[in-house]
Kinemage of the C-alpha trace (Angstrom):
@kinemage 1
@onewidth
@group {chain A} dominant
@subgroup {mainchain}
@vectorlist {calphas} color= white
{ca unk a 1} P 1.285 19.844 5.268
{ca unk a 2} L 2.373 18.741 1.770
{ca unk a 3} L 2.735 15.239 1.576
{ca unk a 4} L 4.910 12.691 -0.716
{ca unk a 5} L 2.670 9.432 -0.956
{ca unk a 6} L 4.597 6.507 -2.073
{ca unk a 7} L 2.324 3.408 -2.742
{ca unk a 8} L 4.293 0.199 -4.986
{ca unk a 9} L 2.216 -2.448 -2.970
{ca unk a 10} L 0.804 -3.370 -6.511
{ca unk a 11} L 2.161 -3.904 -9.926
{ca unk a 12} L 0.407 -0.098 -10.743
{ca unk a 13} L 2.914 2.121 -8.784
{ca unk a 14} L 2.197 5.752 -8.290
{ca unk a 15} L 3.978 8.670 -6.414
{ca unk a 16} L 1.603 11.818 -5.283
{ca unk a 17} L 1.882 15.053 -3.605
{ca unk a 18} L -1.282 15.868 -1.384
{ca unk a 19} L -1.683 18.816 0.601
{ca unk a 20} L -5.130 19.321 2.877
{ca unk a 21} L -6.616 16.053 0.977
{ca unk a 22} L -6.181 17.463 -2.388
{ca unk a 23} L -4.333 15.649 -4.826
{ca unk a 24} L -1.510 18.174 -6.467
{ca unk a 25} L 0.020 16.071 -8.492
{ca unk a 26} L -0.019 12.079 -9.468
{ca unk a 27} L 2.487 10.122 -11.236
{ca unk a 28} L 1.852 6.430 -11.814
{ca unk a 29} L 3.398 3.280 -13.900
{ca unk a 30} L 2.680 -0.359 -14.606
{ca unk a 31} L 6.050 -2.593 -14.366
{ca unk a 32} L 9.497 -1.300 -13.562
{ca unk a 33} L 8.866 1.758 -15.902
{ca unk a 34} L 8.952 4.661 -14.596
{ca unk a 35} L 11.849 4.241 -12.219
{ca unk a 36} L 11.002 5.240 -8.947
{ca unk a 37} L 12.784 8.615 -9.028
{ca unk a 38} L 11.324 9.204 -12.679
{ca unk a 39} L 7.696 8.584 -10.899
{ca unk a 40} L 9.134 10.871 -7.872
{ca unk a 41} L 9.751 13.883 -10.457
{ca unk a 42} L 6.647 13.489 -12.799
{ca unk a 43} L 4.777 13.928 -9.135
{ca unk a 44} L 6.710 16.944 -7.753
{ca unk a 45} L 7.275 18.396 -11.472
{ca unk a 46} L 3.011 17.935 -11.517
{ca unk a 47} L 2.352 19.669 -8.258
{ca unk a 48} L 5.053 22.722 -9.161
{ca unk a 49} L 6.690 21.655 -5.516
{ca unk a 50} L 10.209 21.205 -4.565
{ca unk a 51} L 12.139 18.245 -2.719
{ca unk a 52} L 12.517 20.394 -0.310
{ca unk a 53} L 8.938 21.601 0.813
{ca unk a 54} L 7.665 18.046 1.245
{ca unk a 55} L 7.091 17.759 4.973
{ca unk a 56} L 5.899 14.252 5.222
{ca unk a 57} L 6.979 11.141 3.642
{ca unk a 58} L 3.914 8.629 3.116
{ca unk a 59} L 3.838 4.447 1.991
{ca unk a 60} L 2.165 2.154 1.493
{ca unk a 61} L 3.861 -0.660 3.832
{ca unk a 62} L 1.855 -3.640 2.275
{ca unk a 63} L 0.837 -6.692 1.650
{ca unk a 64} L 1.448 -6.807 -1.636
{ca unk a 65} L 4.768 -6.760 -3.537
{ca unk a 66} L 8.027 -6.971 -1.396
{ca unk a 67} L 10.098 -5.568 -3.522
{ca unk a 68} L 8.104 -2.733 -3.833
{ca unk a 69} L 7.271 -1.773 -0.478
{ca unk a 70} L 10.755 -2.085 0.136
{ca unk a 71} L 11.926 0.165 -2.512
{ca unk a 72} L 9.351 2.485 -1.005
{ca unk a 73} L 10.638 2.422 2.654
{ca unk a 74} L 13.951 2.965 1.330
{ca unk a 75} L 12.830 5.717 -0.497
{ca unk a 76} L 11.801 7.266 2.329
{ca unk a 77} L 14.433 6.539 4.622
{ca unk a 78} L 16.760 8.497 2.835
{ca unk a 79} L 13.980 11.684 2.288
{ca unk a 80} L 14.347 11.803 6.568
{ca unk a 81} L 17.991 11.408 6.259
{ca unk a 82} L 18.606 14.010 3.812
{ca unk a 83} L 15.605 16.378 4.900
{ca unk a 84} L 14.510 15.789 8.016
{ca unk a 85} L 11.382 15.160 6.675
{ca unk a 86} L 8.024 13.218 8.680
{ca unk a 87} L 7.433 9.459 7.916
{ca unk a 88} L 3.754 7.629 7.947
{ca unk a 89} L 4.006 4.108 7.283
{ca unk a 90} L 0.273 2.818 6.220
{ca unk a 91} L -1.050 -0.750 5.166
{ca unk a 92} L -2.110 -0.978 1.553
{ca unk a 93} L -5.054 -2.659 2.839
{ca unk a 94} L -6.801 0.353 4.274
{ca unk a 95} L -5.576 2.635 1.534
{ca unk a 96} L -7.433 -0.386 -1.220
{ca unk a 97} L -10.495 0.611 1.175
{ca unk a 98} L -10.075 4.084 0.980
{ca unk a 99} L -9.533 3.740 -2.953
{ca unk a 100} L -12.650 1.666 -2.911
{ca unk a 101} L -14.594 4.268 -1.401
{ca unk a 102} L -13.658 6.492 -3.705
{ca unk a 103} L -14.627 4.443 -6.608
{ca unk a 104} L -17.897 4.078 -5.632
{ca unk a 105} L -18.387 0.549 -3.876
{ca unk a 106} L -20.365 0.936 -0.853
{ca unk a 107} L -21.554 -2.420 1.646
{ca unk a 108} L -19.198 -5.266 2.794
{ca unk a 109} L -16.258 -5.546 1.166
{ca unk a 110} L -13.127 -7.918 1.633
{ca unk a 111} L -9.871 -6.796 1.050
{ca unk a 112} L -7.621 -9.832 -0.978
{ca unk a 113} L -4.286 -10.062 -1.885
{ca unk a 114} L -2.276 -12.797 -3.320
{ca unk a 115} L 0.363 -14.083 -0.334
{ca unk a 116} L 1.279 -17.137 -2.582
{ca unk a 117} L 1.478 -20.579 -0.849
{ca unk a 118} L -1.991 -20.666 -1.472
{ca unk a 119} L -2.991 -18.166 1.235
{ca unk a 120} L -4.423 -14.859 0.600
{ca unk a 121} L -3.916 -11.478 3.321
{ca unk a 122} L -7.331 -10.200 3.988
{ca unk a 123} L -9.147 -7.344 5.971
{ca unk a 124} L -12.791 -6.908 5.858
{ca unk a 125} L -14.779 -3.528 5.933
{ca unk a 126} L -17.996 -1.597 5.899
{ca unk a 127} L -17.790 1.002 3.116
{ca unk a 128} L -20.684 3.806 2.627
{ca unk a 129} L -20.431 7.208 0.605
{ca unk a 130} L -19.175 8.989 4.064
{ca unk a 131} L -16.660 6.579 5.006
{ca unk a 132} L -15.464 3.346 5.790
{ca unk a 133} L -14.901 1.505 9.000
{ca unk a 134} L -12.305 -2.434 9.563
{ca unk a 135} L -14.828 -4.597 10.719
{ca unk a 136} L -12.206 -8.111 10.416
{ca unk a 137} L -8.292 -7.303 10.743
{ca unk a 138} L -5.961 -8.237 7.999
{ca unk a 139} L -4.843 -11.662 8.567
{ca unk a 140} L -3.611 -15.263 6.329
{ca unk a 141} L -6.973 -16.838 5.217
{ca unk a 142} L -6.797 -20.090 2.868
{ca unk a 143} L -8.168 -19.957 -0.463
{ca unk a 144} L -11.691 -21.917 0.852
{ca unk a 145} L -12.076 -18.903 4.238
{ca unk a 146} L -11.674 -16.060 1.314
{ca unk a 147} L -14.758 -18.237 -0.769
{ca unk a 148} L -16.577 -18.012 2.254
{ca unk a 149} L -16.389 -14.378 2.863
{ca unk a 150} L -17.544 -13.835 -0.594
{ca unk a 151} L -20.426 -16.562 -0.083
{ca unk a 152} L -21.579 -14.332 2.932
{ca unk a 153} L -21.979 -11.434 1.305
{ca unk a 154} L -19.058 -9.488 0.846
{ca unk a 155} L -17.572 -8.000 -2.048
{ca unk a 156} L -13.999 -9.143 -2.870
{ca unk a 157} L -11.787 -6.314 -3.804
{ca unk a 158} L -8.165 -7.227 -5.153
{ca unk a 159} L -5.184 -5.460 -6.793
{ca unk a 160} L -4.308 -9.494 -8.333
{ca unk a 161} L -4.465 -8.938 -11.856
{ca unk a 162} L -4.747 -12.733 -11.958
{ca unk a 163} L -7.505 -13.218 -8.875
{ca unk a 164} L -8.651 -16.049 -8.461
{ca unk a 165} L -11.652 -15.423 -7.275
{ca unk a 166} L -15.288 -15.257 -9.282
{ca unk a 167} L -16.591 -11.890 -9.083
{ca unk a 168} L -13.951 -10.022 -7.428
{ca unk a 169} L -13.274 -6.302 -8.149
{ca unk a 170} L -9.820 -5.733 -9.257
{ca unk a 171} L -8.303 -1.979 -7.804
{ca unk a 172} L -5.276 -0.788 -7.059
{ca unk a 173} L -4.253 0.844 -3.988
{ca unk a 174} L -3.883 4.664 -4.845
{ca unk a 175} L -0.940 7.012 -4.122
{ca unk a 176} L -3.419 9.883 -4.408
{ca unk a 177} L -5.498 7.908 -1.251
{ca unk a 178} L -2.364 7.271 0.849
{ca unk a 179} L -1.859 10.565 0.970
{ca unk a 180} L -5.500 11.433 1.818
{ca unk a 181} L -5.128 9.003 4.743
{ca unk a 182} L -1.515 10.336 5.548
{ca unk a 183} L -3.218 13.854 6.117
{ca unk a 184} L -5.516 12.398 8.816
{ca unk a 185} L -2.836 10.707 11.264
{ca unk a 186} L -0.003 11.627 13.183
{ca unk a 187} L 1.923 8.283 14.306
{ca unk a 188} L 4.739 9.229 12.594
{ca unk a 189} L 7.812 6.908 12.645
{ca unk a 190} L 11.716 7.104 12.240
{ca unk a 191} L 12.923 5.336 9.150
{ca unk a 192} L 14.573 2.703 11.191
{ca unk a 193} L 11.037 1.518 12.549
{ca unk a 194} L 9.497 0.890 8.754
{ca unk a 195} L 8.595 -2.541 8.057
{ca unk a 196} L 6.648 -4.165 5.234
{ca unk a 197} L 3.474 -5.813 6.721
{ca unk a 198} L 4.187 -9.589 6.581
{ca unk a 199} L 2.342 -11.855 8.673
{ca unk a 200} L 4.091 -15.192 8.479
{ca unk a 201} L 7.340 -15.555 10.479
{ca unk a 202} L 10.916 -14.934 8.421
{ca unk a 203} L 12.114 -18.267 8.473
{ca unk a 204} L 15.998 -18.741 7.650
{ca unk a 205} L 17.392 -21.889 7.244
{ca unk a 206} L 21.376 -22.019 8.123
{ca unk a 207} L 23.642 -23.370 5.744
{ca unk a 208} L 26.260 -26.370 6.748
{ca unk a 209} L 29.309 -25.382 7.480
{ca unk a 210} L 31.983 -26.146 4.739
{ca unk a 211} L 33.676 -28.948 3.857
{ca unk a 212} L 37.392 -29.313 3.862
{ca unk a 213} L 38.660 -32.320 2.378
């Protein structure tokens, strides 16, 4: 199955094609440059594939940046629209695990990203050369829970450019991952059911209603 992996979780965004876990072509960018679509083509243009023989859309659905993931879900809510095509929605924490793997860390590692208000979204795993297994869920932690995890042990892995944490690896969740992880599953989704991973309740707050004087 040839696979579109869409990961902007991070401020390094990247766009691969993956077919039977190997990685056919990679496109990636640091900002807003490359566009999205530019990212898209460098992939497909990369892996000499066509829009139309991409069977599965895959993204990263966070935490991390909500613009981006929500670029991303767009993104592939038109793809099933247009082409009919599969969707995988996958947290960006397990694909920073996988990418961790991959990079060579092996033992305890912590997952920790940025969630501003000074709280940080976690998930904790066991990482060895075969594979990795969750051993804590991603959840909210405050700033003094994350120092813990690190004084117990584990290794902190974050895509935070600006981390504020001693020690801590920084990585980026990979495109080229996503789609390794895509290739294993089969939950797929309709577009309509893709939502960014965000674990504190959307709050609104009405506004008054208008003054006529």
């Amino acid at each position: 199955m040839k696979i579109l992996a869409i990961e902007f979780s991070s401020a390094r965004r990247g766009v691969a094609v993956v077919e039977g876990g190997r990685v056919l072509g990679l496109a990636e960018g640091d900002g807003l440059t490359p566009g999205p679509f530019a990212l898209i083509e460098s992939a497909l243009r990369a892996a000499g594939v066509e829009r139309e023989q991409i069977e599965c859309v895959a993204l990263g659905r966070g935490p991390g940046s909500y613009t981006g993931v929500r670029s991303a879900i767009a993104l592939a809510q038109g793809w099933q629209l247009a082409l009919g095509v599969k969707l995988l929605g996958i947290s960006s924490a397990e694909v920073l695990a996988a990418t961790a793997q991959t990079a060579g860390v092996t033992g305890r590692v912590a997952v920790v990203i940025d969630a501003l208000r000074g709280e940080f979204y976690s998930a904790s795993y066991d990482v060895a050369v075969a594979g990795w297994r969750e051993t804590a869920p991603l959840r909210l932690l405050k700033r003094e829970e994350v120092e813990a995890l690190a004084a117990g042990g584990e290794l902190l892995v974050s895509p935070d450019a600006k981390c504020p944490f001693g020690g801590a690896r920084l990585l980026v969740p990979s495109a080229a991952e996503l789609g390794r992880l895509a290739g294993q599953r089969n939950e797929f989704q309709a577009g309509e059911t893709l939502e960014p991973i965000y674990l504190r309740e959307t709050t609104f707050v009405k506004a008054p209603p208008p003054k006529f004087y």
